[in-house]
Structure formats: C-alpha cells, structure tokens
N, C-alpha and C positions, 0 to 999 in steps of 0.2 A: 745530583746531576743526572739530565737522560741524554743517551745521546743516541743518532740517527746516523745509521750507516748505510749508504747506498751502495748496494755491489751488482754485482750478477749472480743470475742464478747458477752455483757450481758447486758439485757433490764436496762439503769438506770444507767450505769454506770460515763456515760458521764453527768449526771447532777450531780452526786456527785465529780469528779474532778472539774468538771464551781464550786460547792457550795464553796471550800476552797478556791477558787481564790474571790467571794463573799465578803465571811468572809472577808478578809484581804483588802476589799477594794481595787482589782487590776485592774486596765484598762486594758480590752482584746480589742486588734484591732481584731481580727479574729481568728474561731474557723473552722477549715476543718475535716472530717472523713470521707473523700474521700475513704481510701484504709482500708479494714476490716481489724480489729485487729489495727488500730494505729489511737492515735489522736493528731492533730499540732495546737499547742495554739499559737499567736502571742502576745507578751507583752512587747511594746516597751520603758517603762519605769521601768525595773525590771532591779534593779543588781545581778547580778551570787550571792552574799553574802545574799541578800533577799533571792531568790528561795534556798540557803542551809538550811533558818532556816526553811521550809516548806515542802523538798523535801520526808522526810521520812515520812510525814502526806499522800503525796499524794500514797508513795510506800505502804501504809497501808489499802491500796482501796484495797475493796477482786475486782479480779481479774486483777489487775495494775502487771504487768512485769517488766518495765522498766521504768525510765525517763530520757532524755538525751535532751542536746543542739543539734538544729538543723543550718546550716548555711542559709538554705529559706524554705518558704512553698510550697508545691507543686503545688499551682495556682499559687505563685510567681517564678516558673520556667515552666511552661507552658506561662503564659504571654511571661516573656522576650524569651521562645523560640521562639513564634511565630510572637511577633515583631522584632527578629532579623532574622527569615524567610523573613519578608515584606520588611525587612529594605533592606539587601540583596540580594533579588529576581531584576532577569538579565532584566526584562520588568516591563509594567508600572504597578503597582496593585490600587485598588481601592476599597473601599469598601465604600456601601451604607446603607439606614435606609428603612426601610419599603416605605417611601415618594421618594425616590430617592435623599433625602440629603446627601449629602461625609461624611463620617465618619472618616476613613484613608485612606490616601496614600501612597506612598513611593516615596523616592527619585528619580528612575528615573521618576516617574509621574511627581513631582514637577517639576522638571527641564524642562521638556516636555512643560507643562502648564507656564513657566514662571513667578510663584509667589510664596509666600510664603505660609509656610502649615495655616497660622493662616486666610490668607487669601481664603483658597480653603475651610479649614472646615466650615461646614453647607449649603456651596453652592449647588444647584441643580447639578445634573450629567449631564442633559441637556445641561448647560452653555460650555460643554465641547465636549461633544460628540455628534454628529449629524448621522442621517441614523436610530434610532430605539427608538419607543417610549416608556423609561421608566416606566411612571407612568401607561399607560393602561396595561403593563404588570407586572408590580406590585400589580394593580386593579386585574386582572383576576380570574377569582374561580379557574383554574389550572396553577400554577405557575413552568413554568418547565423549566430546561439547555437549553441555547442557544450558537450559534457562528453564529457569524454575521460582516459582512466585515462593517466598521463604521468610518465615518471621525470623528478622534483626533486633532482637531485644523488644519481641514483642509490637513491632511494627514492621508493617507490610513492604517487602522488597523486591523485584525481580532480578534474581541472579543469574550471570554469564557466567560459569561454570568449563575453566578453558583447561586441560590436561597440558601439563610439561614434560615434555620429551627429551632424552640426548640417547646418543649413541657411543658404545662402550667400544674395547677395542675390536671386538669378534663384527662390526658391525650393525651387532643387535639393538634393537631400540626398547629403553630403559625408561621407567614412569621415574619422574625427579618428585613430583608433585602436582601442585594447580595454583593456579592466578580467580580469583573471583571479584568481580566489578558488580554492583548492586546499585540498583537505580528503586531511588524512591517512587514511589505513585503520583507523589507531585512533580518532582524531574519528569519523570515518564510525559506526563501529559503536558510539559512545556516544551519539551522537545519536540513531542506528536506536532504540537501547535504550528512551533517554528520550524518545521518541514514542510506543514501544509501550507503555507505560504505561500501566495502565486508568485511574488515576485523572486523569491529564492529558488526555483527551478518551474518550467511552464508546465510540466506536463505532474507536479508534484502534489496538489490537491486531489489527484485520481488514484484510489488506491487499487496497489495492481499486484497484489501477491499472488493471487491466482494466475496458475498456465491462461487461463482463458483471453483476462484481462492484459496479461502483458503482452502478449501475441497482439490485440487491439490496437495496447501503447504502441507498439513496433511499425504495424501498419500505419498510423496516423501518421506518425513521425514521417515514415518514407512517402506521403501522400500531399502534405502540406507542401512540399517542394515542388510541390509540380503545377499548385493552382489552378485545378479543375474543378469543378463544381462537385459536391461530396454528399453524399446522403446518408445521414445516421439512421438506422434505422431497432429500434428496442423497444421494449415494452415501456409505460408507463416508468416514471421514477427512476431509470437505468443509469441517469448522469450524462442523457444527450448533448443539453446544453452547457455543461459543464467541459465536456472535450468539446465542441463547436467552440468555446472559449478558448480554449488551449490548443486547437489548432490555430487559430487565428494570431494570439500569442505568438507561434512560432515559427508563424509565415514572415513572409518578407513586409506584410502589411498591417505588421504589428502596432506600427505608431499612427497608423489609423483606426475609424471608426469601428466596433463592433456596435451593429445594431439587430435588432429582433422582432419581427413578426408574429406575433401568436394566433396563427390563421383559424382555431378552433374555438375563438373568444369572441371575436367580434363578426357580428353580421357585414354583409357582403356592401354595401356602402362604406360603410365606416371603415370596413378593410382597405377598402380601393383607396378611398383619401388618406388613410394613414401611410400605403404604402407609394404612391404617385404623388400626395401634395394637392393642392388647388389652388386654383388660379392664379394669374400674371403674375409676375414680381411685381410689388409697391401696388397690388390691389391689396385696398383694404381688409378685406376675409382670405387673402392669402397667405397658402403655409406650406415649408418647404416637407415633402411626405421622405420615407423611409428611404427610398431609394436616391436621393440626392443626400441626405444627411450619412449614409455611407459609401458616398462615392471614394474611390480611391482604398479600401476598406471589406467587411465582411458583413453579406447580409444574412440573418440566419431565418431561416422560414421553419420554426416550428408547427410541429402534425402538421404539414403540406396536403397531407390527406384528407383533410378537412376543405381544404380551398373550394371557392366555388366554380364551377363550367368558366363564368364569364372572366374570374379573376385570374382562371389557368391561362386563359388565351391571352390577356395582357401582358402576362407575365413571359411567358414564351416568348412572344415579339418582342420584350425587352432582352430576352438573354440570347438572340436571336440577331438583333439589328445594335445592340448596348446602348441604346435610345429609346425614350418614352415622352411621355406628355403627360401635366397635370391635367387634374379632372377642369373642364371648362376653362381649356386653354391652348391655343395653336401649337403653340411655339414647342418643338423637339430638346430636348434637352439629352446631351450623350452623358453617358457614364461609365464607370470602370468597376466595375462590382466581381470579387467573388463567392459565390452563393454554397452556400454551406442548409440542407434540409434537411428536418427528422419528421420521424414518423413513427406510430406504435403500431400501423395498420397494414397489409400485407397490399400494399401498393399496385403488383401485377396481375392480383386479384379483379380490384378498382378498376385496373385497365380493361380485363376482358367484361368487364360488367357493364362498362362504357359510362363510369363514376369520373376517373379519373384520365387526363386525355395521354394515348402513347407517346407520342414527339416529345412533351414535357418531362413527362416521366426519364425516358434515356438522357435529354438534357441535363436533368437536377441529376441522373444517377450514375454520373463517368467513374465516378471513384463512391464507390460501396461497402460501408462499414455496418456491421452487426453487434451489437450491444448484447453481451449476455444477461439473463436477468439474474436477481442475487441469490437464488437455491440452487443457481447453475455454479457459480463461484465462494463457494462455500469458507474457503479460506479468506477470503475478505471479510468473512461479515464478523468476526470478532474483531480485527483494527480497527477498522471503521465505527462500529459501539466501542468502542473504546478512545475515539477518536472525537466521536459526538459526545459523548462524555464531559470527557477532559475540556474541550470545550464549551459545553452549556454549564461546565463547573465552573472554573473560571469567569463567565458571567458573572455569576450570583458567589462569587468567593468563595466556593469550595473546589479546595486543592485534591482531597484526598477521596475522591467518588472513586468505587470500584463494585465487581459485580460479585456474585457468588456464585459458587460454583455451577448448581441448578438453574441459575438465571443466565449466564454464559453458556451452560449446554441447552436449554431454551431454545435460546436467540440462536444458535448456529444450528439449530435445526427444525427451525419455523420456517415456513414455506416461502413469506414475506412478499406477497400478492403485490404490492405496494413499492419494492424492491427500496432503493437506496433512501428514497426519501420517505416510504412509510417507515423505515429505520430510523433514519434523523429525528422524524416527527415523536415519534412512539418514548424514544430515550430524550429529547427536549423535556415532555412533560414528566417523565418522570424523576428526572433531575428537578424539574421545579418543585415537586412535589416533594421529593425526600425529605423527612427529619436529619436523619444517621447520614453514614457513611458508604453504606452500605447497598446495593440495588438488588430487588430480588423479584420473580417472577410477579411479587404481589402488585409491585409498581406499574407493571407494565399494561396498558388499557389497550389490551389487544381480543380480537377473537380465542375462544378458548382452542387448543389444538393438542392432540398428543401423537407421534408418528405411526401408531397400530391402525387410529381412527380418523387423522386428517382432522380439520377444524370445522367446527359449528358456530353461528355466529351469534353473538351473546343478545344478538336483539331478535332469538326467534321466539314467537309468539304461537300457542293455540297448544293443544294438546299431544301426547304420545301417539294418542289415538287416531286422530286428523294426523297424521305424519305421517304414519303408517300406512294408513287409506292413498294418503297422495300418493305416496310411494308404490305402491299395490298397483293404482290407478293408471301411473305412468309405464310400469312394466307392462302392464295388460295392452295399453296405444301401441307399444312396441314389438309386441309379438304377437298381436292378433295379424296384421296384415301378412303374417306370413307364412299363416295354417288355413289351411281351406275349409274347416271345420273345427267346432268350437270342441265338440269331441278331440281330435288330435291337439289342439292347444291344451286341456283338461291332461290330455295321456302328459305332456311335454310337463307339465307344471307338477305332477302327481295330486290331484284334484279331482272330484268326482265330475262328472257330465255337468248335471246339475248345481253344484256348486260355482263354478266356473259361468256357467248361464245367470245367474244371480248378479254374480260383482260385475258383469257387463253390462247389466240391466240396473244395475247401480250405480255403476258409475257413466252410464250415458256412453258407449261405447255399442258402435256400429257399424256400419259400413257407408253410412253415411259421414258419422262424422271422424272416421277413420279413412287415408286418402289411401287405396293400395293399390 
C-alpha cells in the first residue's frame, strides 16, 4: 500500500507521521517528500483495515490535511517513465558508469549486439564500440558532449555522447557516467529527409547552421509580415529562389499562387506576353500572362537585372498603379501582387550605368536581403552534402552512402564557384556513379583545387610554356603604363634593359595598344 499525505510545510512534521508508523512496528519500504506540501510513505505489508485503525491518529498531526491511498510513488513513475522511454527509443541507447561499464540498454541495442542484456551488463563499452576512447574521456578533468562517427560492431554510427552529472553533499558535481544514442547512416538520412520537408516547417529546407545563414532566416521571417516588395539578392546558386519560396509560404498569402519569372531566359517579347498575357478574354490566341495567374499571390522576378529598358517601365507602372493590360489589348486589369526579386548583379551599379532604371530599382528593393555564398558559410556545406546524399541515395536505393574523410575535408574546403546548387549537381552524379558505399574525392567531377594553389580548370588546354608567356604578357599590360621608361620597368622587374625591350616587342605591347 502507498499512501499520500497532504500537510503543510513544518519543521518536524514528518518525523512525527515516520513516529506512529514506529509505534506500531510497520515496515516502510520508502519515504519521498519530493513535492512540497505532500508526503508518499510506501508500506507493502499493510492492509487497508490496519491503516483505518490508525488513520485518525495520523489526521490528528497539527498540520496533516489529508490522508489518502495512492496507486505508485512518484520515483516509482519516473523510473517506469523513463524505462519505457529506453525501452521504446527508435535507435540504439546505452548507458554507462563512470569506468565505462554498460549499465542499460535497450532493445534495439541488444539485438544490434547479438546477445543477451545479462550478457552485455557490466561489460566495457569498448567491447562494442570502436573509433573513441572511452575511459580517457571519462578520465579527463573536463568532461563534455560529444558526437562522434564510431564503428558499432563494425558498422558505421553517429554517436551523441551525453555526460551524467549529480551533486554530492559538499555541493560538488560528480561524473555518474554517460547516456550514448547512435544513429545509423540510414536513420541519419531519413531523418535529414523528413526535416527537409516544406511542409513540416517553411523555412526547413534551407539549411542555416551557419551564424550568417540564420541571421538571413531571422530577417526573412521578420520581413514577410509586413508585405513589401523584397529583393534577394546573391550570387549564382545561393538558394534565392528557394527562400522567395519560403517567404511566400509564410506570408499570409500562402494559399495562393507562387509564380516565377526568369527574366535572363527569355527575349524581351516573349518576356512581355508571358508576364502581361495577350489579348481580350475569349479571343482565340488569348492567354492569361504571369501577373493575373498570381494575383492575390507572390510574383518572383528572377535576375531582375537582366530585364529589359522597355520591360522595366511596364513593370513600374504596374507596381505603381496595381493595374496593367495584356499585350494588344484595352481593357486595365487591376491586381494585387506581392513582388519578391533576385539578382546576382550589383544592381546600383546598373543604375549609375543607366542599365537599370532608379524608381524601379527602390520599388523592387523596400525590404533587402543578402545571400551569402557558400565559402562564406562554411558550416553548411557538410549537412547540406550530406543531405544531397542521403537524398540522391534513396532515389536509387542506397541507404547507406557516406563520405570519407578526404572527400568531406574536400568539399568543406572547395571554394564552390557554383555555391549550393553546383554542390547538389557535383554529389547527384556522383551518387549515381558510385559502386560502394563509400564517396571519395575520385567521384567528384569537379575542377582540380588544393587551398596553397586555388583551382585550375581540368579543361585547360596548350602548353606550360604558352601559360607562362600569357602570364608574363599580362603582368607586362599592367605595369608598363605605370613607368615612364622601359628602363625603370626593367629596374622594378630585376631585368636587364634589353631584356625587358624584347618581351614588349613580343608580346605587342606599346603605347599604343596599352591605354595609359
């Protein structure tokens, strides 16, 4: 039997309840006063008939409230919670002792390990797991979180490596042990999967572990509420369209259209009709263009920078008046558009250049976002290949795609010209390409690079010697116009007079066709 006293809190009280159970000679398994104001006596050889001839003694306690039957004790539903946590947990769990001896498992562990739990308790952790030394790290004076890629009987695991703490009486904090959770390679990249998911969080397909990136996410977030026109702006590949997606998601104009303009693809007719329409309703060659098909909705004007003179000015008057007209056709047509623009190109450049027109430019650019590219965000680019991965594997049925070490340090330190999507592209093929299991620099059909000497591109053609000369050729355009005398260029270069006369006279270098 357990029972539940409710009292108040007062110095002494609780040794006078323990006294009448005393008196009466009653076996307590356990006494908890866990939660202020209540105390849970355990009395496993008490009958309900005993505790009535006594209960009014105990309700006679100055500050006693209550006394009632309980169904368990509160450590005895923390226990079973949290072994039916372990018991239940979808990977393998493990816990240790200060030495690194097992303490519990769980079932998918067992079954992993192929023995029995009677068999696995008090064995070292070592016996099982290879790649990281236990007990020095259990030694150490700082004992702190790890994850660590670690063979589990010979197969490839990511371990969460979590330190147990308690506190002695002095205070002090005492190492108990560790908890370690181990995620397979193919767990790993089902999970990756169903996180990138659009529809399980908007802004969840953009990976943001970089400071740079999540500053982005932050910004976006707080931008999209307010429905002003937005301009991405990033290099090539940066995932413009991918957040222009995912703001639009998380506007209020989500259950509307998201439609897209790719202003640097198509010539300046075919632009106009695809984004205005042509002609009357219920004419025959008539078709409704971009900007009615996202009314109500979000247009995105991809590289805007590209647009042409005539197509800026249309475009203006519609974000301008929120009315337009198809090509060869009267009739105004209003709308309710918000315009979302990117661009790889330095915009206020374009404007003093008189490329790009001013009024438009401040229009598309109320709300201003900067896309880093991906040598800038370094921390990204391993999830991300890891994420391309697991997903081009799963395509073609392989679970277990992972990288090696050299091709993981590689990739996170390739310059990636190309940014997100020459990453995507680069690990796509060679996931198609793989035999094994394994990916390694050999797969990768990238320019050759190493970070001493920056990259060379594997389609260069002609000799050492032709390389050289251009090279030579090009320093010479650059610093001749800036010596008055081929003599002081000769002194600057440590060259003779004459020598230096020769490769100008070789390489066509003069003041004619040098502009100084």
């Amino acid at each position: 039997m357990r029972l539940e006293i409710g009292c108040k809190d007062r110095v002494g009280i609780a040794q006078e309840v323990l006294g009448i159970f005393v008196e009466r000679e009653i076996d307590l398994r356990g006494i908890e006063l866990k939660h202020s104001g209540k105390i849970f006596v355990n009395i496993p050889d008490l009958d309900f008939s005993e505790l009535q001839s006594f209960m009014p003694q105990l309700r006679l306690i100055d500050g006693v409230e209550d006394v009632k039957t309980t169904p368990f004790m509160p450590s005895e539903r923390e226990r079973n919670e949290l072994a039916t946590l372990i018991k239940t947990f979808p990977d393998p769990f493990v816990s240790i002792d200060a030495k690194g001896n097992i303490r519990v498992v769980n079932d998918v562990a067992v079954t992993i390990m192929g023995a029995t739990q009677k068999e696995i308790i008090g064995e070292h952790i070592s016996q099982w797991l290879k790649g990281f030394n236990f007990s020095r790290w259990l030694d150490s004076d700082d004992v702190l979180a790890q994850t660590r890629r670690l063979k589990f009987l010979d197969e490839d695991f990511v371990a969460d490596i979590l330190p147990i703490h308690v506190w002695d009486e002095t205070g002090a904090n005492v190492l108990a042990g560790a908890v370690l959770i181990l995620k397979s390679e193919a767990r790993l990249g089902q999970q990756i999967s169903a996180f990138k998911q659009p529809s399980e969080s908007i802004f969840s397909g953009i990976q943001a572990s970089s400071t740079a990136m999540r500053k982005v996410i932050r910004e976006a977030k707080r931008m999209v509420m307010l429905d002003s026109a937005m301009l991405l702006v990033g290099e090539t590949g940066t995932g413009k369209e991918l957040l222009a997606k995912a703001c639009h998601e998380a506007s209020e104009r989500s259950e509307k259209p998201f439609m897209t303009l790719n202003c640097a693809t198509l010539p300046d007719d075919a632009a106009e009709s695809e984004l205005f329409g042509i002609g009357a309703s219920g004419h025959e060659n008539s078709k409704r263009g971009l900007l009615e098909l996202a009314d109500g909705g979000t247009l995105f004007l991809d590289e805007v920078g590209e647009m042409s003179p005539k197509l800026q000015t249309k475009l203006l008057r519609v974000i301008q008046n929120g009315s337009f007209r198809r090509v060869d056709d009267e009739r105004e047509i209003t709308i309710n558009i918000h315009f979302i623009s990117s661009t790889s190109k330095d915009l206020l450049q374009l404007v003093a250049t008189g490329e790009f027109r001013e009024d438009l430019y401040y229009r598309l650019n109320v709300l201003g976002l900067n896309l880093p590219p991906l040598r800038e965000r370094r921390s990204d680019i391993l999830p991300l290949a890891e994420f391309f991965i697991a997903q081009s594997g799963q395509r073609l049925g392989k679970y277990r795609l992972l990288m090696d070490d050299d091709c993981r340090d590689f990739i996170e330190h390739y310059p990636w010209p190309g940014n997100v999507r020459q990453l995507e592209n680069v690990l796509i093929r060679a996931v198609s390409v793989l035999e094994g299991d394994v990916i390694t620099t050999a797969h990768l059909q990238l320019p050759a690079y190493t970070r001493e000497h920056g990259y060379l591109e594997q389609e260069f053609e002609g000799t050492l010697e032709a390389a050289v000369k251009n090279y030579e050729a090009d320093i010479l355009r650059k610093l001749y116009p800036a010596y008055p005398s081929t003599r002081q260029l000769a002194k600057k270069l440590g060259l003779s007079h004459t020598a230096v006369a020769n490769k100008l006279r070789e390489y066509d270098i003069n003041k004619k066709t040098v502009k100084i």
